[in-house]
Structures are given as C-alpha cells and as structure tokens.
C-alpha positions in Angstrom: -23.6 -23.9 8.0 -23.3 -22.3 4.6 -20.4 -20.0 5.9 -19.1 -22.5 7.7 -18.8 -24.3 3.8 -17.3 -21.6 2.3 -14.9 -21.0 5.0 -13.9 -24.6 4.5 -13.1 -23.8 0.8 -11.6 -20.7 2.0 -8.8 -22.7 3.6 -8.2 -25.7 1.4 -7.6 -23.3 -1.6 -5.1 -21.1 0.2 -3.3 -24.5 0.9 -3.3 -25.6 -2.8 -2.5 -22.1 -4.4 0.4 -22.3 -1.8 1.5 -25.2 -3.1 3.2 -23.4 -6.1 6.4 -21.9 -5.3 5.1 -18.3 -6.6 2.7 -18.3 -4.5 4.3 -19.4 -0.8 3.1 -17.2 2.0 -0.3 -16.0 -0.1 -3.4 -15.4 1.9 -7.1 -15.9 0.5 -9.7 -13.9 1.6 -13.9 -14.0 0.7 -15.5 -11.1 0.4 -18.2 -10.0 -1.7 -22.0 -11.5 -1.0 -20.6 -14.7 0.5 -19.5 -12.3 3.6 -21.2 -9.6 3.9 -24.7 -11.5 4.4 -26.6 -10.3 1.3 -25.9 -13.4 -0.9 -28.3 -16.8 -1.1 -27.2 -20.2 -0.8 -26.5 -20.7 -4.2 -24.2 -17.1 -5.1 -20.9 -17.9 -6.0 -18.0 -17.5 -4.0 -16.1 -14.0 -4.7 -12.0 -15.0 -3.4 -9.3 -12.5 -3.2 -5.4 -13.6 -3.5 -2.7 -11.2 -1.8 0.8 -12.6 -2.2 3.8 -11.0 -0.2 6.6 -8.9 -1.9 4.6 -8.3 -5.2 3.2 -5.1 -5.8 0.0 -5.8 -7.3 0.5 -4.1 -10.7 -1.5 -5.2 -13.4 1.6 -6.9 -15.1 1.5 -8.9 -12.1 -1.9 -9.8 -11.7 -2.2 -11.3 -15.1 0.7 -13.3 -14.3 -0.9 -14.9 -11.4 -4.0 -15.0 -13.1 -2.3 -17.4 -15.7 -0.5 -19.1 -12.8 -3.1 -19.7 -10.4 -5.8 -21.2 -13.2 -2.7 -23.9 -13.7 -2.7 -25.0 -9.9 -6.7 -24.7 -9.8 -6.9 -26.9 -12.8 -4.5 -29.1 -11.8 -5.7 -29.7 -8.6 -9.1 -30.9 -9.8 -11.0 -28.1 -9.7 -13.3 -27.8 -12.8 -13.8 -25.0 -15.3 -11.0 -23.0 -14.3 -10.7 -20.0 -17.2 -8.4 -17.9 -16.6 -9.4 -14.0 -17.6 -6.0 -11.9 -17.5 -7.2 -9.1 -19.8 -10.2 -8.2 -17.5 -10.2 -4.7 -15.9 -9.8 -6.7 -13.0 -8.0 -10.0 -14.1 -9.9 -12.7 -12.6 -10.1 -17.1 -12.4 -13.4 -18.5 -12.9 -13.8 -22.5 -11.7 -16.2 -24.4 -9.9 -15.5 -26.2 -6.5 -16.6 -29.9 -7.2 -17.0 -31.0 -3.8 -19.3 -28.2 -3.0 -20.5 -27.6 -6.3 -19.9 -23.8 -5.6 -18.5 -21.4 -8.4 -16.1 -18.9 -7.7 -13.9 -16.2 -8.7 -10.8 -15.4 -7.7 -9.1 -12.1 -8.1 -5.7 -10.7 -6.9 -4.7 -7.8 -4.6 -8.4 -6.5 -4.2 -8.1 -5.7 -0.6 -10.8 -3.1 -0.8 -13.4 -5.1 -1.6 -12.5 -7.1 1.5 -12.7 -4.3 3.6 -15.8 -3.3 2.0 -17.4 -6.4 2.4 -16.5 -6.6 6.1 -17.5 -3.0 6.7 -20.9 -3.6 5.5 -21.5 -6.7 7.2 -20.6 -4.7 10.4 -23.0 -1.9 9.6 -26.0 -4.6 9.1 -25.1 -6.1 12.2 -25.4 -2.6 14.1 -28.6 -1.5 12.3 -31.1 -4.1 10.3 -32.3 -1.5 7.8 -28.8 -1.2 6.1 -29.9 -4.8 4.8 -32.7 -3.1 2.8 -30.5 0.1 1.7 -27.7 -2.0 0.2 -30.1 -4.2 -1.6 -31.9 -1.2 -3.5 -28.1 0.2 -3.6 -26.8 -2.6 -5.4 -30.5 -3.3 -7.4 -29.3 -1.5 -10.9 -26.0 -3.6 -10.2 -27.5 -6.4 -10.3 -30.0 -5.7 -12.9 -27.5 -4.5 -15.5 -29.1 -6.2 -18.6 -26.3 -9.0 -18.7 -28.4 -11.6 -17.2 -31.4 -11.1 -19.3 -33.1 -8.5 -16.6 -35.1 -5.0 -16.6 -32.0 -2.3 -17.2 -30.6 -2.1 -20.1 -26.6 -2.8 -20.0 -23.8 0.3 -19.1 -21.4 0.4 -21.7 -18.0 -0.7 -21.0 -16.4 2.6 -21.3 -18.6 3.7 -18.2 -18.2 0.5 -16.7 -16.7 2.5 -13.2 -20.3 3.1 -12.5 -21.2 -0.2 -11.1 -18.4 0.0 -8.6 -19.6 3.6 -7.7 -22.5 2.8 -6.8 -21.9 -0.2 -4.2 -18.9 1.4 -2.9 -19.5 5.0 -2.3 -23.5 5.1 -2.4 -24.5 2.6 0.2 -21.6 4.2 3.3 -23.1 7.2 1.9 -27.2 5.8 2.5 -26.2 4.5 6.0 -24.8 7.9 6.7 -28.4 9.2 6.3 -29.7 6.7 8.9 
C-alpha cells in the first residue's frame, strides 16, 4: 500500500512539473529508501527529475532547481525551498495530501540505478537487508540528527556517498 502511495505521488508530480514549458517531456523517478525497501512508513520520499536535451551541468541544475520550487509551490505543495547551491542542488516540500516530505533532485540517474540494484540484490538473498543497514549505519548516524557519530566535515563530505555506493555491492560480493 505504502508504495502504491508513493507511486501515486510519483505520477501526479511528473504531471505538474510537466506543466511548465521547461520541463515538457521530463520524467520523475524515486529511488532512494522509498524503493529499495529499507525505508519505514514515515521516510521521506527521495525524487529524481531528468529532462530531455539538457545536459545536466550544474548551471543547469540550479536553474531547475529555482524553476521547479516555482511550479511545486504554486501548485499547492507546502514548504517548497529551493537549495540551488547544494553539492547536489535539491527542492525540499511536503506532499499535503499524503503528508509525505520529499526531495527532489535533477539528473541523479545513479542513484536510481543504485536504488533498483539493491532492491534486486535483497530480493535474490535476504541477508543483503542486514549488510546494507550496517553499510549505511555511520550514514545515518552522522551527528546531524542528534545521534552517536560525531558529524564528517563538509570538505570530506564524498565519504557518505562512498560508503552506500561502493561498500554495500562490494559486502554482497562477499556473500
């Protein structure tokens, strides 16, 4: 039911970004914990926005960073802060029919492919499950929410990708 929710979302947001003539033809994906079966209920909603014929340079990303916060906003959609200067530019806002939160980012097609990958591998073998949570444990426990380890510093901030992205494929080789 919940993915059934959030697939729901999925789809009326690719309608309404599509709305705006700079974004025609753009596809939405989810990825992230919403996807790949290691979220709850409540975790937010990770969205990523590919739009034909751009290139997907920074430059560009910011743009539609700006732009799509204006549709989000102005199609009811509460919260929406746009983040442009982010090492990955991102829109924060908050679904109020479903009450979910979510981010959107632009031309992150890894992460969908990661995401799906993993879900895969958990499908095929149960105890990939366990591996990617103690993978992703000093992720999630990065200080920022108040929790046991103590914060990276933002000049080493490519750490936290490392370790979801190359450690876990790199774990579930070992099985």
């Amino acid at each position: 039911m919940e993915l059934e929710k959030r697939e729901a979302l999925r789809q009326h947001l690719e309608t309404v970004l599509r709305s705006n003539s700079s974004l025609q033809g753009a596809s939405l994906s989810i990825f992230g914990s919403s996807t790949n079966s290691l979220g709850t209920r409540d975790c937010d909603i990770d969205l990523c926005l590919d739009v034909p014929g751009r290139g997907g340079s920074k430059q560009q990303q910011r743009q539609l960073c700006v732009t799509a916060q204006g549709v989000l906003h102005a199609a009811g959609y509460t919260s929406a802060t746009a983040v442009p200067a982010a090492r990955v530019p991102i829109v924060k806002f908050n679904d109020p029919r479903t009450d979910l939160r979510c981010d959107l980012c632009f031309f992150n097609t890894p992460a969908v492919y990661n995401s799906r990958m993993l879900r895969q591998y958990m499908r095929i073998d149960p105890r990939v499950r366990l591996l990617a949570l103690a993978a992703l444990l000093p992720v999630l426990c990065d200080g920022r929410a108040g929790t046991v380890a103590a914060p990276l510093p933002p000049e080493d901030d490519s750490r936290r990708s490392f370790s979801g992205s190359v450690l876990l494929p790199e774990l579930v080789a070992q099985l």
